[in-house]
C-alpha positions in Angstrom: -159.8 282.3 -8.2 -158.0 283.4 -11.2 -154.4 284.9 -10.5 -154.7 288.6 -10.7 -151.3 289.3 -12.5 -152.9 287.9 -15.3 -154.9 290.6 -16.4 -154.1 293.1 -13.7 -151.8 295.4 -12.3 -153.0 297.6 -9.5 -152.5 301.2 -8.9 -152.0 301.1 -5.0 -150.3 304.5 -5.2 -152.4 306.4 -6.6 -154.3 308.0 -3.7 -150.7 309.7 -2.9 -150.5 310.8 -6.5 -154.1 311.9 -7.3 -155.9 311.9 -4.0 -158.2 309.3 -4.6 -157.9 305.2 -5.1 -157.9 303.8 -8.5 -161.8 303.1 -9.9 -162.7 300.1 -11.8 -164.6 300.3 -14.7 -166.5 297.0 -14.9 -167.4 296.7 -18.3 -165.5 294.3 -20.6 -164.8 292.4 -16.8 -165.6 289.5 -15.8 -167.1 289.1 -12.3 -164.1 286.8 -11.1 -161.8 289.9 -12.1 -163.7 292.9 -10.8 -163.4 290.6 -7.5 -160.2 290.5 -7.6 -159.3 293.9 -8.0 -161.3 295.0 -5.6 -159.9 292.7 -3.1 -156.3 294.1 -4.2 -157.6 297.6 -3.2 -159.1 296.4 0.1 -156.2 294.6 1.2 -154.2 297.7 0.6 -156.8 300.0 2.6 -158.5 301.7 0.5 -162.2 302.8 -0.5 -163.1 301.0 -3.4 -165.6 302.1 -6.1 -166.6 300.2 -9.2 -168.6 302.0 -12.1 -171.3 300.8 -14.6 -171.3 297.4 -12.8 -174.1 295.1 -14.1 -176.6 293.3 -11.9 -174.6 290.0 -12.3 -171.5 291.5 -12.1 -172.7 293.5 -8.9 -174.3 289.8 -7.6 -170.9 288.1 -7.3 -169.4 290.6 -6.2 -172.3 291.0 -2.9 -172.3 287.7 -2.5 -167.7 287.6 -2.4 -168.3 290.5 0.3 -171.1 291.1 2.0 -170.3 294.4 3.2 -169.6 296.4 -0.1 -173.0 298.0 -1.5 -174.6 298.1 -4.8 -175.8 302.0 -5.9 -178.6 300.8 -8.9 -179.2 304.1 -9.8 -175.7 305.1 -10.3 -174.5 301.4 -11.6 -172.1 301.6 -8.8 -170.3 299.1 -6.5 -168.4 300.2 -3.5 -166.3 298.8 -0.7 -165.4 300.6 1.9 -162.0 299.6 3.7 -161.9 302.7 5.8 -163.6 305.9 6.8 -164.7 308.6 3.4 -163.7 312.0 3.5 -166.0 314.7 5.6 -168.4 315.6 3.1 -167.9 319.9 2.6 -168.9 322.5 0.6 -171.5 322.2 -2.2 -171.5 320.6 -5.6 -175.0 320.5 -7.9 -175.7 318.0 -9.5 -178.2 318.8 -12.1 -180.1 316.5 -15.5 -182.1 317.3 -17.7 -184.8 314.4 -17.6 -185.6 310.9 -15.4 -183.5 309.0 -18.0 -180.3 311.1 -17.5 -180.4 310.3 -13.9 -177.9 306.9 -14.1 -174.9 309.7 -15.2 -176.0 312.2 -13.0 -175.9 309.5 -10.2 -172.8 308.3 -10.9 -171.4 312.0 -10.6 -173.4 312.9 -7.5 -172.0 309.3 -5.8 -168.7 310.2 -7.0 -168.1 313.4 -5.7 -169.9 312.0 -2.2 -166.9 309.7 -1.8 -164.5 312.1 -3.3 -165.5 314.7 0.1 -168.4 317.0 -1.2 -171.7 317.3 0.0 -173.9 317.2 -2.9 -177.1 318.8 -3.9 -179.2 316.9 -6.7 -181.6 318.9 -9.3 -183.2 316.1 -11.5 -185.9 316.5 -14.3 -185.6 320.5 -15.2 -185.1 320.6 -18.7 -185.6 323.1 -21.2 -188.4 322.0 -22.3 -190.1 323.1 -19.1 -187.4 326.0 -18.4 -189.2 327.2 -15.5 -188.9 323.9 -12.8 -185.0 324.5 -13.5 -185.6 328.3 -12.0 -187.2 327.2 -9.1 -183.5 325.9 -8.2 -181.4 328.8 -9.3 -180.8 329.9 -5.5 -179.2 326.0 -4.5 -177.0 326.3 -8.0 -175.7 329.7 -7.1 -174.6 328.6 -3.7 -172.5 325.6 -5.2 -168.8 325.4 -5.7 -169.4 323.5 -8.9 -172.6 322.3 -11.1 -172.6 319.1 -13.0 -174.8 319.5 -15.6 -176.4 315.9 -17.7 -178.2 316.3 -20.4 -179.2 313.9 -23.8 -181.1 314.9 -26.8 -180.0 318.3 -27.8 -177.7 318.8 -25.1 -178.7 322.5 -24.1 -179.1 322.4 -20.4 -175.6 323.4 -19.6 -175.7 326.3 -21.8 -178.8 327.7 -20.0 -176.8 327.3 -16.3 -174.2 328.2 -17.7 -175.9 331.3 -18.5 -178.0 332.4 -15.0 -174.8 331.2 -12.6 -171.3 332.5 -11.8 -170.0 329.2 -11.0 -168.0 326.5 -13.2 -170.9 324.3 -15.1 -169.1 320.8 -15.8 -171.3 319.6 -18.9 -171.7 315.7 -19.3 -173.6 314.4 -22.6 -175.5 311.5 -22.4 -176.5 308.9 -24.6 -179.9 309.3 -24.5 -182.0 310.5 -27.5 -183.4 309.3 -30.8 -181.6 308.7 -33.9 -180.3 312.2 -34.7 -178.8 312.2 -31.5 -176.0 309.3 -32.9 -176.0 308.0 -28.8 -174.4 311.3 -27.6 -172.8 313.2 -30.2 -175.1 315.7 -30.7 -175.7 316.5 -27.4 -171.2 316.5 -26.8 -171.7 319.2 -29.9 -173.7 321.4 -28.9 -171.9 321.8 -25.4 -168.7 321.9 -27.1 -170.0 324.5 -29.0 -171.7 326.6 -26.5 -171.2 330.5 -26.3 -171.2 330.5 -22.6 -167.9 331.1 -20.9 -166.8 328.8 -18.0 -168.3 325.7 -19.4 -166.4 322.6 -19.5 -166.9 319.3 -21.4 -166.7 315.7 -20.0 -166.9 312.7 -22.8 -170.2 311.4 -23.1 -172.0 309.5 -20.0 -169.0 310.0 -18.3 -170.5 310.8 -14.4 -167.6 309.4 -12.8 -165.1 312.2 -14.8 -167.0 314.7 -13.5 -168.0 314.1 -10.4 -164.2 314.1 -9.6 -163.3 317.5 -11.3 -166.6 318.6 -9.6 -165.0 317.4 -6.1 -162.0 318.6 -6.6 -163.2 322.2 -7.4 -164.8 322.3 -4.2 -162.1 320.9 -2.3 -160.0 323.9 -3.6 -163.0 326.1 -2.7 -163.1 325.1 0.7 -159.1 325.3 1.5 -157.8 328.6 2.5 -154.5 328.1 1.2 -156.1 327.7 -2.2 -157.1 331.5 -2.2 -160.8 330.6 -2.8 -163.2 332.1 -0.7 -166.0 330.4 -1.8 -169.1 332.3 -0.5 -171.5 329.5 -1.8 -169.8 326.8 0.1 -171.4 327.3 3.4 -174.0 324.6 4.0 
C-alpha cells in the first residue's frame, strides 16, 4: 500500500473545528489513495464519506472494507466508524428532473449524515409547474430547501417565491449546448429577484447539503433563538 504522507495529510481535527469529518472527493484519486484516507479517518473514529466515487473506485474500496456502503445514486462511499447524529428537523430536498437526481442525492445523503431528516421532491419542474404544487405543504414545513436544477436553472426562483424558508440553489450540469455544462443555469440563480436565495457552485450536492444541515441544526437548538415551527416531524 502506498505511504499516505505522500500525497496526503489528514484533517483529523476537523470535526472539533467544523462539526463534521473531513470528506474526500474521489476524483483525480486513485483507488489505492481514497483507501488510504479513508482508513486514516477510521482509525481516528470517525464517519467517513467519499463523494463522486466511480464504480471502480467504489469496487476497491468494498472489497478493502466490507462494511462501508456504496450510495449509486448519490456517487457516494461511506464508512461508518461510529454511530451518525439523530436525524431532526426537516430539510427538502427538491430537482427539477430524473437527471438532476445524482446532485440532489448527494445533498439529501449529506445532510442525512450531517443529523437532518430529509424529505425528497424529485421530478417537479417548471415545465410541469403544477407536480411541484402538490408539495408546497412538505417545503413550507422544512428548515431549509435544496433546490437542483439544469437547463435554465429556474426552479429555485419559483420556491423561492411560494415559501418563507432559505432555498439553497445548486446548478447542475445538465442541459444542451447553450447551457455551457452549468453556467447558465449558476446565472440565472445568481441572478434571481427572489430574496433569501443562496448559490452553491455547480453540481455541488455535498456544499449544500451541509449549509442545508446546519441550518436546521440551528433551527432545532433553543439556544440558537430559532423556533422553527416547520421542524416538527
Amino acid at each position: 500500500m502506498p505511504d499516505i504522507a505522500d500525497f496526503a495529510c489528514v484533517d483529523t481535527d476537523r470535526p472539533e473545528r467544523c462539526g463534521l469529518p473531513e470528506v474526500i472527493y474521489c476524483p483525480g484519486k486513485t483507488a489505492a489513495q481514497i483507501v488510504e484516507i479513508m482508513r486514516t479517518l477510521q482509525h481516528a473514529g470517525q464517519n467517513v464519506l467519499a463523494t463522486r466515487a466511480a464504480p471502480e473506485q467504489a469496487a476497491a474500496v468494498l472489497e478493502a472494507f466490507p462494511a462501508a456502503a456504496y450510495h449509486e445514486h448519490a456517487r457516494a462511499l461511506t464508512l461508518d466508524a461510529g454511530p451518525l447524529p439523530e436525524q431532526t428537523g426537516r430539510v427538502a430536498v427538491v430537482c427539477a428532473g430524473t437527471s438532476d437526481i445524482p446532485v440532489a442525492e448527494e445533498a439529501a445523503l449529506t445532510a442525512e449524515r450531517t443529523g437532518a431528516r430529509v424529505v425528497r421532491v424529485y421530478d417537479v419542474g417548471v415545465a410541469g409547474l403544477h407536480r411541484l404544487m402538490k408539495h408546497l405543504d412538505v417545503l413550507r414545513r422544512a428548515n431549509a430547501v435544496v433546490v437542483v436544477a439544469g437547463m435554465e436553472g429556474a426552479l429555485p426562483s419559483v420556491v423561492g417565491g411560494l415559501i418563507d424558508r432559505p432555498v439553497i440553489a445548486v446548478p447542475t450540469s445538465i442541459g444542451y449546448g447553450a447551457g455551457l455544462n452549468g453556467i447558465a443555469a449558476l446565472l440565472a440563480m445568481l441572478n434571481s429577484c427572489v430574496p433569501g436565495v443562496t448559490v452553491c457552485n455547480i453540481d455541488n450536492g455535498f456544499g449544500a447539503g451541509v449549509a442545508a444541515a446546519r441550518i436546521n441544526r440551528r433551527a432545532r437548538d433553543p439556544d440558537s433563538g430559532g423556533t422553527a415551527p416547520g421542524g416538527a416531524a
